[in-house]
N, C-alpha and C positions, 0 to 999 in steps of 0.2 A: 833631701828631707826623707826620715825614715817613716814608712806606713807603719803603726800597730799591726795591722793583721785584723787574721778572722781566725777564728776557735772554734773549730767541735764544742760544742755547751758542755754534752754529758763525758766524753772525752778525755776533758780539758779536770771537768772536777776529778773522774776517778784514778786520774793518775797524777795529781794531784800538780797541778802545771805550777806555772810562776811565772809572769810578765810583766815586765816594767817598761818602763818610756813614758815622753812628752809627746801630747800631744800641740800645736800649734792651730792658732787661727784659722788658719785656712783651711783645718782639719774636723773643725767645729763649724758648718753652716748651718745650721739650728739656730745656735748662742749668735753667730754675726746677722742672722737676720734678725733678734730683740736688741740688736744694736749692744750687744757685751763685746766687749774689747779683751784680749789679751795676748801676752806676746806666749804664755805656753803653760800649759796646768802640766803636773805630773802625777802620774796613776800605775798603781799597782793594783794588779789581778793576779787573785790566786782562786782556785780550783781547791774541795773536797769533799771527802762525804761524810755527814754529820752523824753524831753518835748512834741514831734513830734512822739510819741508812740511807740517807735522802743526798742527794747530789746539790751543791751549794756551791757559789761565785764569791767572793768576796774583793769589793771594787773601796780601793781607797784612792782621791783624789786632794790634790794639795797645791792651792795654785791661787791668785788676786785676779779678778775680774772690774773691770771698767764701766758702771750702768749709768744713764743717764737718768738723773736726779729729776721728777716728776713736776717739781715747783720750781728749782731755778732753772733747768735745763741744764746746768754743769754736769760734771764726772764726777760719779759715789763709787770709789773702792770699798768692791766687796769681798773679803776673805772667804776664799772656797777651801774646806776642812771636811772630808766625808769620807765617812769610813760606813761602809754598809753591807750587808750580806742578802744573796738573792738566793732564792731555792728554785731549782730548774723542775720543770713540769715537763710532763711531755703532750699537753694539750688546753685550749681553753677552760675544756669542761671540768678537766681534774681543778683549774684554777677555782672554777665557778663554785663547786663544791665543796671545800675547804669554809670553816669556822675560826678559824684566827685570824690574825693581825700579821700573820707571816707576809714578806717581802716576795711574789712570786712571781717566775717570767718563762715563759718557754723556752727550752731548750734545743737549738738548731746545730746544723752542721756544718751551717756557714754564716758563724755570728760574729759581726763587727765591732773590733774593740773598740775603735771610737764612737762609733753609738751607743754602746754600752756604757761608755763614760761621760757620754754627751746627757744620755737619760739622766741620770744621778746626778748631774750641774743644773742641768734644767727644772726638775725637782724642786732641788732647794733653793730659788730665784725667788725673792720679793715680788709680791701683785704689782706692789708699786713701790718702786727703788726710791728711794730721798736721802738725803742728808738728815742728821738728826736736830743739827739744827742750822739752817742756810736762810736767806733773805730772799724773800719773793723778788721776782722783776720789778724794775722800777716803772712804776704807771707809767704810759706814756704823756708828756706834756702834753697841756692843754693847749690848741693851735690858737694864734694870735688875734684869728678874726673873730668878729663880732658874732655872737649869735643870732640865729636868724630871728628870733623872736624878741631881740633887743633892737632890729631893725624896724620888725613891723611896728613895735610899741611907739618908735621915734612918728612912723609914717601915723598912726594913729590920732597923734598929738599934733 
């Protein structure tokens, strides 16, 4: 089984890398601890710097995840499609200080590509996975014996 690796953050963008591979299950224990199944997503990272000189990740992932459905308990396939771009900081506070909607994450020198792709799956995961339309459990039957309070009525009488 091939590892991803780890990337230089700023590195990686300004010369402007290119990574591809699968990752596997066992690759993701994040997603196998909310109980997502899969036999393997695939992601491509690329590295640049953006017109505005800024050092940028760009993580596309492509791959069907297995969640367990909130109301029947069954399997809900979910379609993973993401294409997203992240802008590397070199600190919290530069994060903190920023006004936009920008995508931003700190830039290390030993950053893992599969957490980097685990982020962005995890992300976009349903609060609560379902079917869109499935059948609740079936109640369980009512036991055969008497109620107790059809008993005392009898002893009453």
């Amino acid at each position: 089984m091939s590892q991803p690796g780890v990337i230089d953050g700023l590195q990686f963008a300004r010369s402007a890398g290119e990574l591809r591979g699968e990752l596997y299950q066992s690759q993701l224990p994040r997603l196998a601890d909310l109980q997502c199944a899969t036999e393997a997503v695939s992601f491509a990272l690329s590295g640049a710097i953006d017109p505005e000189g800024r050092p940028t990740l760009r993580i596309s992932v492509c791959g069907s995840l297995r969640l367990v459905c909130q109301r029947c308990l069954g399997r809900v396939e979910f379609p993973v499609e993401i294409d997203s771009e992240l802008f590397l900081c070199g600190s919290e506070r530069e994060i903190a200080e920023t006004d936009d909607e920008l995508d931003r994450i700190i830039a290390g020198k030993a950053m893992q590509v599969a957490e980097l792709v685990e982020d962005e799956i995890l992300l976009i995961l349903p609060m609560v996975p379902r079917h869109e339309h499935c059948e609740a459990p079936a109640a369980a039957e009512p036991e055969s014996r008497p109620s107790p309070f059809a008993v005392l009525g009898k002893l009453k009488g």
